[in-house]
Each structure stands twice: as C-alpha cells, then as structure tokens.
N, C-alpha and C positions, 0 to 999 in steps of 0.2 A: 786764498782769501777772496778775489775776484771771481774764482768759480763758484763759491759758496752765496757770494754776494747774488748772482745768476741765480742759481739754486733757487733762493728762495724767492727772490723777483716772480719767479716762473710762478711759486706756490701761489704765492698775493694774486698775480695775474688770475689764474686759474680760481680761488676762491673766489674771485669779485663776478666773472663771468658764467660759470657751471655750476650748477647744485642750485635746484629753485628759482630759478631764475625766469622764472612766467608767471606773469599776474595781473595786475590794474595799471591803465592805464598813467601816463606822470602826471604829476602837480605841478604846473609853474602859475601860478596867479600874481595880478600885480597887485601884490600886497605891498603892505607895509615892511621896508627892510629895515628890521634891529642892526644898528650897530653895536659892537662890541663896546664894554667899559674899556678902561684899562686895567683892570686886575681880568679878566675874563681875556682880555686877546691876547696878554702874555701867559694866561695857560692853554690859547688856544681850543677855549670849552667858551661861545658866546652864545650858546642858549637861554640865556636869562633877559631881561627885559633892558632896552635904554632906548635912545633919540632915534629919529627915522632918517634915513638917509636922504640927503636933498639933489640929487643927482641921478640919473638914470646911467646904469652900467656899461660900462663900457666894454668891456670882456665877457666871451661866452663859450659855455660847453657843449661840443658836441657831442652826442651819444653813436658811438659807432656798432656796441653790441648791447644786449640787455645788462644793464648793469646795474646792483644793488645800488639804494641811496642809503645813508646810513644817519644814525642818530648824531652821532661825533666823531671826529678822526680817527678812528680804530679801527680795523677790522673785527673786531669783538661787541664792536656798537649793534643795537638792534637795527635791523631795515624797515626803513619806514615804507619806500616804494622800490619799483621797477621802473627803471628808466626803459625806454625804448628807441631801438636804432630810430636815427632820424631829429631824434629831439636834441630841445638847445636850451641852455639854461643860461638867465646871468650870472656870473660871478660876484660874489659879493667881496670875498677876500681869501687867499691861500693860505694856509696854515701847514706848516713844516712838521713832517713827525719822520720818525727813523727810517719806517721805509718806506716812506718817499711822500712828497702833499700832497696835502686835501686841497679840495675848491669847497666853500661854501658856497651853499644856494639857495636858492629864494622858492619855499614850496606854496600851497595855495595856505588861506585863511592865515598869512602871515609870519607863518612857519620857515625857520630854516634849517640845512641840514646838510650833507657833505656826503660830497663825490670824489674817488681815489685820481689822482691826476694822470696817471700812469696807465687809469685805462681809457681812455677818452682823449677827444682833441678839443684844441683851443683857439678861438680866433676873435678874432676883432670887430665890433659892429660895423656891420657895412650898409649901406642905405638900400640893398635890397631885401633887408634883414627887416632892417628898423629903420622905416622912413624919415627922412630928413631936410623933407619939403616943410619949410612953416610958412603954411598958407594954404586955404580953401581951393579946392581945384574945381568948382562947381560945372566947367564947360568939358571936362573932359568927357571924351568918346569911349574909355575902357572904368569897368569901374570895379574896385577892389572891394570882395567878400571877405571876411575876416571869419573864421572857424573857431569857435572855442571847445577847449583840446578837456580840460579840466575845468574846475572853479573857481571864477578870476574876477577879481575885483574890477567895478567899472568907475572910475573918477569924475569927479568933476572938473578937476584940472588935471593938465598933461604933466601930472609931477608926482612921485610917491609918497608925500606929503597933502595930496589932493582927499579931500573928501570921497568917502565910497558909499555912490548912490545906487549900485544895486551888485547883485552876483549874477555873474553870466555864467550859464551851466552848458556843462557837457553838450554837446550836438547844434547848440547853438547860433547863428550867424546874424553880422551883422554888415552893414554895408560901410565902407567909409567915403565920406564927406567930404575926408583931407584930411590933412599931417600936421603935425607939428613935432620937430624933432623926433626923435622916436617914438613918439606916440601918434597913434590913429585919432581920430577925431569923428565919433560917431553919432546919431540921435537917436535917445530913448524912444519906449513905446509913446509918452507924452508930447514927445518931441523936442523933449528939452537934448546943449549936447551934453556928451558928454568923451568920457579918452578912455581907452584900453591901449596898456603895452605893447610896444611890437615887438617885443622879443619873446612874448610867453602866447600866441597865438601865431595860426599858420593862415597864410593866405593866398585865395585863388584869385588873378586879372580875369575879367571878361574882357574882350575886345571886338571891336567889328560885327556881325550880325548876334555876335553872342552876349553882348551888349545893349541894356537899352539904355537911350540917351538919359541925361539927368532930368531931363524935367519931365521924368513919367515916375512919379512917386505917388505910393497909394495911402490913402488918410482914412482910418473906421473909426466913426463914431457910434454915440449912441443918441436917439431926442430923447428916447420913452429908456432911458438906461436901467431903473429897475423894475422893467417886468421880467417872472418869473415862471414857474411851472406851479401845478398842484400839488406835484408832489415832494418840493422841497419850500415853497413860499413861506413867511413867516405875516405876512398880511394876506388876507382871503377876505376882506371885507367887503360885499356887494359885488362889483364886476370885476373889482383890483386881485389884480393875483399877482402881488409885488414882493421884492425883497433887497433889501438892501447893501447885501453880499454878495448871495448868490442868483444868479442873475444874467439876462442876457447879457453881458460885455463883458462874461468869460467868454464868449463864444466868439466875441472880436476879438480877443484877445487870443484866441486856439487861430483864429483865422490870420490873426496880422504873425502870431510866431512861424506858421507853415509857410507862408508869403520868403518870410525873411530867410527858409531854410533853404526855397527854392529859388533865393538871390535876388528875388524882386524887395526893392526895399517898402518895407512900408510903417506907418505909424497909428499906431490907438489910442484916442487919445481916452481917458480914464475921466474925466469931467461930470461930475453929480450934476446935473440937470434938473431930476426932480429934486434933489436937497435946496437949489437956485431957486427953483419957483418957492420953493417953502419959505426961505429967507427973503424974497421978496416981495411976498404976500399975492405971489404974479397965478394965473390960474393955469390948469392944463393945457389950454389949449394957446397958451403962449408958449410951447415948448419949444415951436422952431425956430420959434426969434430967437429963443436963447443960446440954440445950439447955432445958429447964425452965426451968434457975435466966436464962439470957439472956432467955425470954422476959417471965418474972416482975420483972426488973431492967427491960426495958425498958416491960411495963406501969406500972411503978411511976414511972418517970420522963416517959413519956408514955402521960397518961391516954387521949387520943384515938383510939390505937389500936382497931381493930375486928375487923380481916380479917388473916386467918392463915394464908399457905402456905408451909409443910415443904417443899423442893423435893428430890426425890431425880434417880438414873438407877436407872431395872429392872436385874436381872441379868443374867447371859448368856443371851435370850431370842432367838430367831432373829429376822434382822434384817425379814423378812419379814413380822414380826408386832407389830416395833415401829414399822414406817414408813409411811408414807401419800402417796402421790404426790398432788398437787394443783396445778393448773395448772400441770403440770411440772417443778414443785419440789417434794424430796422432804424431811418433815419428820418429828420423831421425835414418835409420837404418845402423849397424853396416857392416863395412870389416875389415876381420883380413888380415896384409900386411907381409910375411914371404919372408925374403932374402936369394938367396942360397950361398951365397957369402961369408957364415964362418963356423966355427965347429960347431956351435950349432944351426942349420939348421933343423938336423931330429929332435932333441928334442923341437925347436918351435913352429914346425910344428905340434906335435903330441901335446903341448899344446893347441895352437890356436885349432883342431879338436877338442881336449876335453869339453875347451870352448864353440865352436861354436856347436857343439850336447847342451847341456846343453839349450843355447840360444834358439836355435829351439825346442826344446822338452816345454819351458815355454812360450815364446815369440816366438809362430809362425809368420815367416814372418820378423823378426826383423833383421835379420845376412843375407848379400849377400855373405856367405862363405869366403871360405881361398883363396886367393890369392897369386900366387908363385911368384918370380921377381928375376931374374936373373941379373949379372952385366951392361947385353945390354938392359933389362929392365926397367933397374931404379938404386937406390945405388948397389943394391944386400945384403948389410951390414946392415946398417940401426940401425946399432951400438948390432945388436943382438947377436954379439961373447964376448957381457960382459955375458950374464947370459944364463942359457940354460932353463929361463922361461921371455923373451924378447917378445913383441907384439910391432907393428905399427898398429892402430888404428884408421879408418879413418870414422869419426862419420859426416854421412850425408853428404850434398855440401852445396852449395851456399845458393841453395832456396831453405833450412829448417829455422829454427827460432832457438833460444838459447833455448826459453821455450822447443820443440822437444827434441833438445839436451839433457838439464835436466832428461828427463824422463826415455831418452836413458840409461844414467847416471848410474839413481837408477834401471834401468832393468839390466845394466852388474851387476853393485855392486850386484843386490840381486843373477845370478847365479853367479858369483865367492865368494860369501859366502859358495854358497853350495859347490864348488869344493872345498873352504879353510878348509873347517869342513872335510869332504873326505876322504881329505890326512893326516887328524890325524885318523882316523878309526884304529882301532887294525888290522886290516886286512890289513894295507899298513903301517904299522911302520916299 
C-alpha cells in the first residue's frame, strides 16, 4: 500500500511539473482577499464572493519549479497561470484533499486560486521579504526600487481593505519612501502616497554611489498643460492648438514613467492649469502664478524634491526646425527656456548647458540650445527662483506628433540618468 501510496505521489509530482508548463508570467496583485463563507470552506471550493481579509498574510509559497496554478484543489481544475521558479505568493488558507493540500492564493484583479503543496516550499514572512519598519526613513543613504512583476493593485492604506488608487503594470517601478508593516509606502505620479504589497513585488537596494540621496527627487509639471499638436488637437481656434486629453503631459507622463524605470524617483504632477484659469476668470498670462502655488504645495509636502521641469510644446515653428531625424526616427527636438528674472538664473543656466552638452554629445541634433529671456522677453521667472535646478522645456511645436514626443522623452530621461548617476561620483560628493 505504501509503495502504491509513492507510486502515485510520483504521477501528481510529475503532472503538476512537466507537460506545458511554459508561458506568462505569475499574478500576485494586492488585491482584495475573499474569504471563504462557511459552507464554501468546509467543501473547500471558496471561489464565490464574501468579506476581505483584514490582515496581511503571514505565510508564503515558494516556487521552486514551473508549476501549474489551478482553478480549485484538483488536479483536474483548469490552469489559470504558470508560476515560475523564484516567485512567492501568500497563503490565504490550506485546504486538505486526498492527495495531499492545496495553498490558496491570492492572483492579481482579486482572484484567487490554488497551488499543490507537495510541490513548492513554504515559509514564513520575514522582514526582508515584507518590510516591517513602520516609519518613514526619509534620511536614508540606500534606497529601495520596487519592480512590479504583474498587475497589482496600489492602495491607499497599508491594508487589503485599503482603497485601490491605481493598477501598477508589468515593468513598472516605483521607489519607496518607507514601510509600514509589510507594506511599502510609495508616491503616486500626483504625489499623493500611497502602499503596495511586499509580498507580491520584488525589490532591488541601491546603496553607496549607486544611490542618490533623498532629497534629489524630480517634479514635472505642466504651465501651458493643454497644448497640443495639429494633428490630433480638438481646439484649432486662431494660434491655440489645444486639447484637453491629448496633450502635452502625456509626454511628462512618458518622461516621469522612464525616470522611475531607471530608479530615479520622480513625480508628474496632472494639475489642469488652464481649466484653473477658466474657473477663475484668471487670464493666460497668469499661468505661472498658478502653476506656482502646485509647485509650492508640492514642495511643501515633499520636501525631497530637487529637479524641476516645466514641459511645454513651441508654437507654430516650421516642422523642419523642430525635428531631428536619428537613426531613422524622427523626434521633436528639445529647447532649454532659462529666466533672468530670479536668483537662480546662473545656477539654471549652467544646468540646462550641462544638460544640453550631454544631449548633443548622444543625440546629435536633438537640443536647439539654451535659450535666455529676460522680463521684456517673456515671464523672465518662469517660477525658476524655487529651485536652482529649474528648466522650461519646450518639446517640439505644433507639427510634431506625440509618438516624436515620446521618443524625445526617453532620449532626455536616458542623459539625465547619466548626469543623475554623476552627481553621486566620489568626485562631486
């Protein structure tokens, strides 16, 4: 009986491991975890709906080989995913069947589903798993990226009960702020925070030059937030080529997600500026004031902030002269806009140069240079006496396209990586 018992152990074994077992990446999202009722947990089938769990899990699955996740405790259940060596799920609860228990677990979009126990390991949360500092660690010298693996819910509070204010996708990263119990503690692109799981995301430390300090955090706004191109605007009336969607701060937004891919943390903030003047009966040309008080508001709330770009679109400038062909791809090229109208004039100035070498040394042809503007020129300000690493930004005109834009995007993001790396060098500490 004992060898029979073996026997089929082995089959189970070998079913759950071999035959199809390559494909999409796992699910773990912090979702919402169903509990079972009590007629559903004593037949061990808790697929149906009930109350969310008020607890973060204490027990987890390792994945040691590829191994089917399935609908419900059978080997006969459909698979939903592929788990893959490396990964960890929590445990929601064990359920007993003849040959041998399931682990429920927690997949993304609030889904759960079941893993054989027999082929996986189990262990315990441990604080390098799922952090268990509750408290802001704003001075530290190493700072923690969080990788999103799947589709994971982002909370408002550090609880599975918390409100879910956005979905973090695949490739994703964000940086964290600090802990609380097992959860991270991050801020949105608004800047609001908010908490991701630590148990259903993988994270890398930076430390030491590989590291920037906390208080070099980058903020993109918009003054002029809906201008747009010709060929997608929805207003074309007189000089306005605006639109109220689509628009330049997707292009802060392509710009602040590339930031955050390559560890530098940074925030966009999404603020309607011309809808503010409309409700305040305030005119154009009060647009800086306006974006003032957001960037003063988000100073104030995050002191970390360092790095400041204004992102506009140029006006109707010939397309000719706003574009740059480069390996065959044609991108809307950059001007840095430098006000002499405040204290931190020379110091933006010698940014934006720094920058714009950098540009031209990788991206020949990209940067139409630095740009000086005096009070008879323009604002003169252009709110660049908050920080003395402030830019205006004027990405392309009219007739570029958003896709240009984009590309624009991830050619600044990848040189201000390198100047961000740089300025931690032993040599400028």
């Amino acid at each position: 009986m004992r060898l029979r018992h073996h026997f089929l152990c082995g089959i189970v074994v070998a079913g759950l491991l071999c035959g199809s077992l390559y494909g999409s990446q796992w699910a773990a999202a912090a979702g919402a975890v169903r509990m079972p009722s009590a007629a559903s947990a004593s037949s061990g089938d808790i697929s149906g709906t009930a109350a969310e769990a008020s607890a973060a899990p204490q027990r987890l699955v390792r994945i040691t080989d590829v191994t089917n996740i399935r609908q419900s405790p059978s080997l006969e259940a459909a698979v939903l995913k592929k788990a893959q060596p490396g990964q960890t799920y929590a445990i929601l609860k064990t359920v007993a069947k003849p040959e041998g228990d399931w682990h429920q677990v927690l997949l993304a979009e609030d889904k759960t589903a079941y893993i054989a126990s027999w082929v996986v390991e189990t262990a315990e949360s441990q604080p390098e798993e799922s952090p268990a500092i509750a408290q802001e660690q704003p001075e530290q010298q190493s700072r923690i990226i969080l990788n999103i693996i799947d589709v994971t819910n982002v909370r408002a509070e550090p609880s599975l009960e918390g409100a879910i204010l956005a979905k973090a996708q695949p490739g994703q990263t964000y940086t964290a702020i600090g802990t609380e119990g097992a959860w991270y503690k991050v801020a949105l692109a608004d800047g609001k925070p908010a908490y991701i799981a630590g148990w259903v995301v993988t994270s890398t430390t930076l430390s030491g030059s590989a590291s920037q300090s906390a208080d070099s955090q980058v903020y993109i706004y918009h003054t002029h937030n809906r201008e747009s191109w010709k060929s997608v605007a929805a207003n074309k009336s007189g000089t306005s080529v605006d639109d109220a969607k689509t628009n330049i701060t997707l292009v802060g937004l392509e710009l602040g997600q590339i930031l955050q891919q390559k560890g530098i943390p940074a925030i966009t903030a999404n603020d309607d500026i011309a809808g503010r003047l409309v409700l305040k009966n305030l005119s154009y040309a009060q647009a800086y004031s306006e974006s003032r008080k957001t960037i003063q508001e988000a100073i104030k709330t995050t002191p970390s902030l360092s790095y400041f770009f204004d992102i506009h679109r140029d006006a109707d400038v010939p397309y000719s002269q706003t574009t740059a062909t480069i390996n065959g791809k044609t991108y809307a090229r950059i001007m840095f806009v430098i006000g002499t109208g405040n204290p931190n004039y020379a110091d933006n100035a010698a940014f934006a140069e720094e920058l714009n070498q950098l540009l031209e040394k990788k991206y020949p042809g990209l940067s139409r240079g630095v740009l000086v503007k005096n009070a008879h020129q323009g604002n003169g300000e252009y709110n660049q006496s908050l920080s003395p690493h402030s830019l205006l930004l004027e990405f392309g005109g009219v007739n570029n396209t958003l896709e240009e834009n984009k590309r624009t995007a991830a050619a600044f993001a990848d040189i201000f990586a390198e100047y961000y790396a740089s300025v931690q060098s032993p040599s400028k500490q």
